[in-house]
TIDO-293405 format. One record per residue (C-alpha): residue in three letters; x, y, z. Coordinates in steps of 0.2 Angstrom, whole numbers, padded with zeros to 4 digits, always signed. Layout:
TIDO-293405
ALAXYZ...
***
This chain:
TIDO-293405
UNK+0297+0370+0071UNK+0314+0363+0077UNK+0316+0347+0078UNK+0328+0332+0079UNK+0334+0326+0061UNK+0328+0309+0057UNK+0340+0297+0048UNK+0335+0302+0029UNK+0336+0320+0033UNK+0354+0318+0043UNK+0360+0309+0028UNK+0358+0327+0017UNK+0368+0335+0032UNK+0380+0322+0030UNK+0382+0321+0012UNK+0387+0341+0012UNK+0397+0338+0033UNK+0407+0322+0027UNK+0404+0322+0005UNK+0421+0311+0001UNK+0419+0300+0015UNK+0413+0282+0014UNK+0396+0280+0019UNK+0393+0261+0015UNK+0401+0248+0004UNK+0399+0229+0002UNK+0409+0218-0006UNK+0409+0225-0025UNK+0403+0244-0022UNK+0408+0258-0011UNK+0397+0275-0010UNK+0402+0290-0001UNK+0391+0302+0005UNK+0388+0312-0007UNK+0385+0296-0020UNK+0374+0288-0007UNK+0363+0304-0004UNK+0360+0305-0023UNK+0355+0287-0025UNK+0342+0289-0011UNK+0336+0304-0018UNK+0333+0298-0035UNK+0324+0282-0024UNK+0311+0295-0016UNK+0308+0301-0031UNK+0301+0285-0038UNK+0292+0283-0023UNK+0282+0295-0027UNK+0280+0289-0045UNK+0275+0273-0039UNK+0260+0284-0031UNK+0264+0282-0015UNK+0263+0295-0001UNK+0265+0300+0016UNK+0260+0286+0027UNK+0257+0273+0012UNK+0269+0255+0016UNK+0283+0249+0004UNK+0288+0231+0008UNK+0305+0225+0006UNK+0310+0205+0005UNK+0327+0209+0003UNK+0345+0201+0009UNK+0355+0213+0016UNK+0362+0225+0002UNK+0365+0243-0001UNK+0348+0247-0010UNK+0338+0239+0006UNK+0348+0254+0016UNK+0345+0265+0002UNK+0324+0261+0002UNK+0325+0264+0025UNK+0334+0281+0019UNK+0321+0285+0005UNK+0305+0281+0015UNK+0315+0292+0029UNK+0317+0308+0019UNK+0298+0303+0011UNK+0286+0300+0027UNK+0283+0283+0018UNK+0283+0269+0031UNK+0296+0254+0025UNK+0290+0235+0030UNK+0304+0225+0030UNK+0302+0207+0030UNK+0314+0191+0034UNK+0319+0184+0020UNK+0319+0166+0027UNK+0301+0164+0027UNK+0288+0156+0014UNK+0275+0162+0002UNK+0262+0160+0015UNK+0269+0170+0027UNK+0276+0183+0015UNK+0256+0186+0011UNK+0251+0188+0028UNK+0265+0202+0031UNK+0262+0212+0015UNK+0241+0209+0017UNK+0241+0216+0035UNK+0255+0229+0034UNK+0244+0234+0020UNK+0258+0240+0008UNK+0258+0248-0008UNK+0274+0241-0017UNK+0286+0226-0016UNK+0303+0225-0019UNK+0312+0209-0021UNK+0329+0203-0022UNK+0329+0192-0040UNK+0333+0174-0031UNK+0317+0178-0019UNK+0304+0183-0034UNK+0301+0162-0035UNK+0293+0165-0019UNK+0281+0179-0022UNK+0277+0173-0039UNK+0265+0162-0032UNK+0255+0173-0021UNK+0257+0188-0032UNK+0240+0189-0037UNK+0233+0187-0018UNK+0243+0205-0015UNK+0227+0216-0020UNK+0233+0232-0011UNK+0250+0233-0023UNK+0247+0238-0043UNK+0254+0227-0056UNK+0269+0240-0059UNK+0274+0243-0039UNK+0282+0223-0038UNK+0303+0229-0042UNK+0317+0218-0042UNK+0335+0219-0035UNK+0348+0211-0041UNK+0358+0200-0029UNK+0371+0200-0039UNK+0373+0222-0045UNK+0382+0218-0060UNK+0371+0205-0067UNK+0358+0218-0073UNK+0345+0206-0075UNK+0327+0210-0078UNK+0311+0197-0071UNK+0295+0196-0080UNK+0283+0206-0069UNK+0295+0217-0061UNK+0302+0234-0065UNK+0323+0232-0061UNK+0330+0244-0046UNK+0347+0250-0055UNK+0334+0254-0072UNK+0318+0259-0059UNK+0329+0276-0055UNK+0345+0280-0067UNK+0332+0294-0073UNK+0326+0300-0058UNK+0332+0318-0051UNK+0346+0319-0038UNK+0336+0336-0031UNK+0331+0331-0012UNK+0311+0326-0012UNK+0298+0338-0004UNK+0293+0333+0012UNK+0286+0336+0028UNK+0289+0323+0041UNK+0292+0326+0059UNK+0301+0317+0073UNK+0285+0310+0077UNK+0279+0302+0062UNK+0280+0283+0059UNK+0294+0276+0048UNK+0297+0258+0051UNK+0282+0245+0052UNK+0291+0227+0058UNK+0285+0211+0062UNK+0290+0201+0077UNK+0299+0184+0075UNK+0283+0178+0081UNK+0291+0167+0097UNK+0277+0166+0104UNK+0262+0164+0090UNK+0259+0174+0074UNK+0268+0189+0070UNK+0263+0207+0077UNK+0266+0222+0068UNK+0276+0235+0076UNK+0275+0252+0073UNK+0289+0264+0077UNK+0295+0281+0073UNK+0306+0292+0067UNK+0310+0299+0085UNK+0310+0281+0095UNK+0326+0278+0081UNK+0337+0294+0083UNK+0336+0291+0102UNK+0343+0275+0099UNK+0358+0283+0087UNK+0361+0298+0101UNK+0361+0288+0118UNK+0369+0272+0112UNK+0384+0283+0103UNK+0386+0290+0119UNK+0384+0275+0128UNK+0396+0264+0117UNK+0406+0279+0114UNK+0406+0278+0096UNK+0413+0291+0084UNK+0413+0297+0063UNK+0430+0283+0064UNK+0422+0269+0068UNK+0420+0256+0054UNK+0404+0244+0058UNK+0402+0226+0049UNK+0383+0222+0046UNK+0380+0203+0048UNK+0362+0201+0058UNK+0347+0205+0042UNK+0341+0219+0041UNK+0327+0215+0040UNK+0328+0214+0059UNK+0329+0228+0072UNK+0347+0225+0078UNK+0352+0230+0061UNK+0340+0244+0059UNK+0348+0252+0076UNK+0366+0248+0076UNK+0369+0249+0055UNK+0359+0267+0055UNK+0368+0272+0071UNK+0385+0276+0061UNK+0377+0282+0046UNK+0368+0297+0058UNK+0385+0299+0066UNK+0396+0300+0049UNK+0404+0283+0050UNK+0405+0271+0039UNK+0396+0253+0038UNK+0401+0236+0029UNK+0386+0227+0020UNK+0389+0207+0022UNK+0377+0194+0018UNK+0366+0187+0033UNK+0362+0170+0025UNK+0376+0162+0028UNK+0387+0166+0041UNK+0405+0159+0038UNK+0419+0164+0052UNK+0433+0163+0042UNK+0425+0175+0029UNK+0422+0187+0043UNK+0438+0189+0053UNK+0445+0193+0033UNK+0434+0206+0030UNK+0438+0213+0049UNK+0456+0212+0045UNK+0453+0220+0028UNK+0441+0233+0030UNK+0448+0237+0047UNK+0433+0234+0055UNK+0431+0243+0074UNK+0414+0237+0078UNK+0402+0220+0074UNK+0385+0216+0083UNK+0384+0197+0085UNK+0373+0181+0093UNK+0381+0168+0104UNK+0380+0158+0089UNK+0390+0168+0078UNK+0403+0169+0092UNK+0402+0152+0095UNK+0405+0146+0077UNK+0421+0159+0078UNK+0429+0150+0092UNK+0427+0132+0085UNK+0438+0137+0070UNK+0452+0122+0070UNK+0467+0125+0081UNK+0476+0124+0067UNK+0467+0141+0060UNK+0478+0157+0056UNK+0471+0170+0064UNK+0469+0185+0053UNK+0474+0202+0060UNK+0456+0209+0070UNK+0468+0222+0081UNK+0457+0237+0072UNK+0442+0229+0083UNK+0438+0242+0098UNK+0420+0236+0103UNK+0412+0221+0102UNK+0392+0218+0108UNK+0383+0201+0110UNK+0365+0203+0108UNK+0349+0197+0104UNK+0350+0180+0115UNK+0356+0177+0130UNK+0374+0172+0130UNK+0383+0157+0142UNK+0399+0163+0155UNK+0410+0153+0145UNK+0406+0160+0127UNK+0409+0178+0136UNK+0427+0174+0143UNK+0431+0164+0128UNK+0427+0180+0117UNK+0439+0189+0126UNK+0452+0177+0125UNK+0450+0178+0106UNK+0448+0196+0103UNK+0462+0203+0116UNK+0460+0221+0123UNK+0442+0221+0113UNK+0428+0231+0124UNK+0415+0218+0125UNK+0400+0224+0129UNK+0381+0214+0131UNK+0365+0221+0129UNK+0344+0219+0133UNK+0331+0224+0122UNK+0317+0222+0109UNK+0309+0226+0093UNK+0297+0236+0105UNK+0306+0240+0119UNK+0322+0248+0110UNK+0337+0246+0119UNK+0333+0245+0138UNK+0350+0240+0148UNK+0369+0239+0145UNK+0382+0230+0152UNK+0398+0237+0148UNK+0415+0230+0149UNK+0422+0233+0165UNK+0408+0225+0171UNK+0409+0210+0161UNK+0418+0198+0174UNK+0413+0204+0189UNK+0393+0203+0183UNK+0397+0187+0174UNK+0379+0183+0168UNK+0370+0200+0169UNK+0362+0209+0157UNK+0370+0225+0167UNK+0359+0242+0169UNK+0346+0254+0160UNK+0353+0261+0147UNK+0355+0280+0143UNK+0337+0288+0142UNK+0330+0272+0147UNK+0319+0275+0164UNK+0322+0265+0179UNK+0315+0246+0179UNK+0301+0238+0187UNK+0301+0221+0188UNK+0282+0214+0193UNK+0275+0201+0201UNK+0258+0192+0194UNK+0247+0203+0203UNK+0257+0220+0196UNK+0267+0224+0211UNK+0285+0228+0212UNK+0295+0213+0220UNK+0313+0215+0230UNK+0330+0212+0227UNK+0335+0195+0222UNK+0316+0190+0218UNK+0309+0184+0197UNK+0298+0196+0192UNK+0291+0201+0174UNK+0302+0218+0167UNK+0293+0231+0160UNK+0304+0247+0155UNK+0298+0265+0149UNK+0311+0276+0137UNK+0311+0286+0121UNK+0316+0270+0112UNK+0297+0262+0115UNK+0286+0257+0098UNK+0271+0265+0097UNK+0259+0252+0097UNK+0256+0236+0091UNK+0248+0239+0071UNK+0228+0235+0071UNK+0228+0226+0088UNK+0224+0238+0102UNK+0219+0225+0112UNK+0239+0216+0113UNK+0245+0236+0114UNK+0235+0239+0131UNK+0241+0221+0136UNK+0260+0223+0136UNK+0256+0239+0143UNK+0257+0244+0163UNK+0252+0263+0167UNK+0265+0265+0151UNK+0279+0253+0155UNK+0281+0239+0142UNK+0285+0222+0145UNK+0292+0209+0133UNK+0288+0195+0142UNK+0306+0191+0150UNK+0307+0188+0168UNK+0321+0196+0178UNK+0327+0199+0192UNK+0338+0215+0202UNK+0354+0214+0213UNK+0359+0227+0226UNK+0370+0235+0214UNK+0355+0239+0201UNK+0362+0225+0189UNK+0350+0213+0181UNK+0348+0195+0174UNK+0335+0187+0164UNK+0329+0172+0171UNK+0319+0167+0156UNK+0304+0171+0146UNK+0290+0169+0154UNK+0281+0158+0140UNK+0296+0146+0142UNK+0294+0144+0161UNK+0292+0125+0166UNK+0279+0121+0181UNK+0284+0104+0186UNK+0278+0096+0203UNK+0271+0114+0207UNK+0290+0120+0205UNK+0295+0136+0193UNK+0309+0132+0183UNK+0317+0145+0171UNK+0327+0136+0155UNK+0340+0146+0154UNK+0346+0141+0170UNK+0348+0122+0167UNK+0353+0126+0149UNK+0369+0137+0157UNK+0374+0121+0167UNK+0372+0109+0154UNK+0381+0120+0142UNK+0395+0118+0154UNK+0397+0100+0148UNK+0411+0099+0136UNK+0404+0088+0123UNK+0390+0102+0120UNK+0389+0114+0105UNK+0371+0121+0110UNK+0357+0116+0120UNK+0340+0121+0124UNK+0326+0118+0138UNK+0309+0115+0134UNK+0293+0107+0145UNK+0285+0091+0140UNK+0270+0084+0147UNK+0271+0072+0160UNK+0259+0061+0170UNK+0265+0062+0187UNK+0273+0079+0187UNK+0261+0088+0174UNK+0277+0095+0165UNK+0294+0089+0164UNK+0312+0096+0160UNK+0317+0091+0143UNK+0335+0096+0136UNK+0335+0095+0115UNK+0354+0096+0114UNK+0365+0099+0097UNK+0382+0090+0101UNK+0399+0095+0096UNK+0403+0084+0080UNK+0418+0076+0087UNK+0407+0069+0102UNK+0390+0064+0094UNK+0393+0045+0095UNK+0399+0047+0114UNK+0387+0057+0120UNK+0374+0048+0130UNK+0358+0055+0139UNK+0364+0045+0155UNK+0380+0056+0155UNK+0370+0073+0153UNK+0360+0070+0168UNK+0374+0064+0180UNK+0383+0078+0175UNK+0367+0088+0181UNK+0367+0079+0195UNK+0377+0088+0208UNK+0374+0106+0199UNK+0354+0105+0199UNK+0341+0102+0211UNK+0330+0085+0207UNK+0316+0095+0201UNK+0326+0106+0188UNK+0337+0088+0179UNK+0332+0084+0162UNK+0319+0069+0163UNK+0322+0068+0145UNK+0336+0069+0134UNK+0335+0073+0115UNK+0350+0075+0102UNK+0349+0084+0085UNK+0359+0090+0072UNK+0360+0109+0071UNK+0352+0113+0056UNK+0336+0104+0067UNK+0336+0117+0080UNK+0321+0131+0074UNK+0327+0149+0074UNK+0320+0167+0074UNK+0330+0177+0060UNK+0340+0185+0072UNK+0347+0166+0079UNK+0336+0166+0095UNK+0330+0147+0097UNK+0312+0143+0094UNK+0306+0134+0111UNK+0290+0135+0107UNK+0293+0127+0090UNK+0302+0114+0100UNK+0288+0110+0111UNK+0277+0108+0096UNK+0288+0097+0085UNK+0289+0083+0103
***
């Protein structure tokens, strides 16, 4: 039966469509298509030698590389289901990951293995042989004691394409939340909820077989796994950069380059871009047609500021989840006149409902919870039925954000609804005291949290990060004057605390911790 190509079978198309073209390169290797069909090829083969099988989970705790896009290719063309993990967390939680995803085989970048040594024997789903180790370095050829190397794992495999039968609708990627709000959940998502993605966000972005993407956010994370695959389904081509450390100078180079057209990035990234020195030469970044901030909210000022920096530059902002998919767009000709938006549904995506407590749709201007419905949506929720049928309302799926509609259509997260304050009976949203105080010129980041309080039962707490020219000015009696004439009485910060940056807790993908914060009061 007909059906849409998934990602690993498009890739065939495209190694025959578009054989010479560049498929993928970092910063030592370049693959075409052609090459880049063969070395997936020979990794489904091995697959299969590792005995796995349709529907069995491979773990990957792997940096972004070439051979992590080469294992999400394999298990495409294979009906294996791929379990990529962050590569920032511990042994502990690496075990909890692998043990409830119930995968088969590990593979390892070589400066992570001290990590899985230690629980490698708690890992009784994967054989002694499935545990295979990737360079970080390509060249190095280095073998570790307990695990078979990548490079040697397939040299003899066949380049013939692996026998398959997968279908649109058939799982592929099993990922786990940041876990913002408690333990991670396992997402299960398919083939078909990814190729909608690829065909309604090229159209919507208006990308082409020219564009050039930079991949900075892990991939190990679902931004990555959308935006990167996009352009390999398409017949672009994508840079591979590390995700560990993100240095700006290092990234307008390679933009410059590699002549770069399109790069995905957080406030954060954007925000340590426009604090390079004034003194700084600017490379050339004029091959940059689009640009998209996602995956946190980001401040009026950092919006404008990107536009100064990147002139002509189509910015474009964008609302979604590891579940959700991609649910709105705001695109650039609406990026000043709906200066805080998150903008419209995206293409495919159904209309919104934004609810109130009792399930009911609440008017224009009013906070409600969004829930959204489209061919992006995960499946479920992997072993918990109970949290599936939760997020769920007669099929629209919520996130937890709370939002709220203008008479145009346009939207506006408000906040998460785990990080709303109650203070003297009062609903305050963070993210609205964390726009005003970011205002403040001597402020690099902030975040809003609750504490407890006797009189109040919670109060507003601001945990700043202050620029590094301004930390021994900076006074908490400064911040809440200056929030004095912008913010009712209720919503001022009773508290305020300063930290150094590498203090404030992140998700993978930058988002801040609030509920780390709370916990660490």
């Amino acid at each position: 039966m007909a059906g849409w190509l998934n990602l690993g079978q498009m890739l065939t198309v495209n190694s025959v469509k578009f054989s010479k073209n560049i498929a993928i390169k970092d910063k030592i290797r370049t693959f075409t298509y052609h090459q880049l069909n063969a070395r997936v090829n020979k990794l489904a083969h091995q697959l299969y030698a590792l005995d796995l099988k349709k529907g069995d989970k491979v773990a990957v705790l792997l940096e972004n590389c070439v051979e992590i896009v080469e294992l999400f290719l394999a298990t495409a063309k294979t009906g294996i289901v791929i379990v990529p993990i962050n590569f920032r967390l511990v042994g502990v939680e690496i075990e909890y990951i692998v043990d409830n995803s119930d995968a088969k085989a590990l593979f390892v970048h070589d400066e992570f293995a001290e990590k899985v040594d230690p629980i490698k024997s708690n890992l009784k789903n994967i054989k002694s042989s499935n545990f295979i180790s990737v360079n970080m370095n390509p060249d190095a050829g280095v073998e570790i004691e307990g695990y078979q190397e990548y490079e040697s794992f397939i040299a003899a495999a066949p380049v013939t394409e692996p026998q398959a039968d997968v279908n649109p609708e058939d799982t592929w990627v099993l990922i786990y939340t940041s876990g913002t709000t408690g333990k991670p959940k396992g997402v299960i998502r398919s083939h078909e909820s990814h190729i909608a993605f690829y065909l309604t966000n090229a159209i919507d972005y208006g990308f082409c077989q020219r564009d050039v993407c930079l991949n900075v956010m892990p991939l190990c994370h679902i931004n990555s796994t959308f935006f990167s695959f996009l352009f390999l389904y398409i017949g672009g081509s994508v840079y591979i950069h590390f995700a560990q450390s993100f240095k700006p100078e290092e990234i307008l180079e390679i933009i410059e380059r590699e002549r770069i057209t399109f790069i995905s990035l957080i406030p954060t990234h954007y925000n340590l871009i426009l604090s390079l020195p004034e003194n700084y030469q600017i490379p050339d970044v004029s091959s940059i047609r689009k640009l998209l901030c996602s995956s946190a909210p980001a401040r009026k000022s950092i919006k404008m500021a990107i536009m100064d920096f990147f002139p002509d530059v189509e910015l474009y902002e964008a609302y979604g989840s590891t579940e959700g998919g991609g649910v709105t767009i705001l695109k650039p000709e609406d990026q000043m006149r709906k200066l805080g938006s998150i903008g419209y549904e995206a293409l495919g995506t159904d209309s919104i409902k934004l609810l109130d407590i009792h399930r009911k749709e609440v008017g224009v201007g009013e906070v409600g919870e969004l829930f959204s419905r489209g061919p992006m949506l995960f499946s479920e929720y992997y072993k918990l039925p109970q949290k599936t049928a939760e997020s769920f309302c007669d099929g629209w799926f919520s996130a937890g954000d709370m939002a709220k509609r203008d008479e145009e259509g346009y939207y506006t997260i408000v906040d998460r609804k785990d990080n709303m304050i109650i203070t003297g009976g009062e609903n305050v949203y963070p993210s609205e005291i964390e726009e005003v105080v970011s205002m403040h010129p001597a402020i690099f980041e902030v975040a809003v949290i609750a504490a407890p309080d006797e009189k109040w039962g919670e109060k507003v707490v601001a945990v700043i990060v202050p620029k590094e020219e301004a930390k021994s000015d900076i006074t908490e009696a400064e911040i809440q004057n200056f929030c004095r004439e912008k913010l009712a009485a209720f919503k001022r910060p009773k508290q305020v605390i300063f930290i150094e940056p590498d203090e404030m807790p992140r998700t993978g993908t930058g988002k801040i911790l609030h509920r780390v914060l709370r916990e660490n009061l």
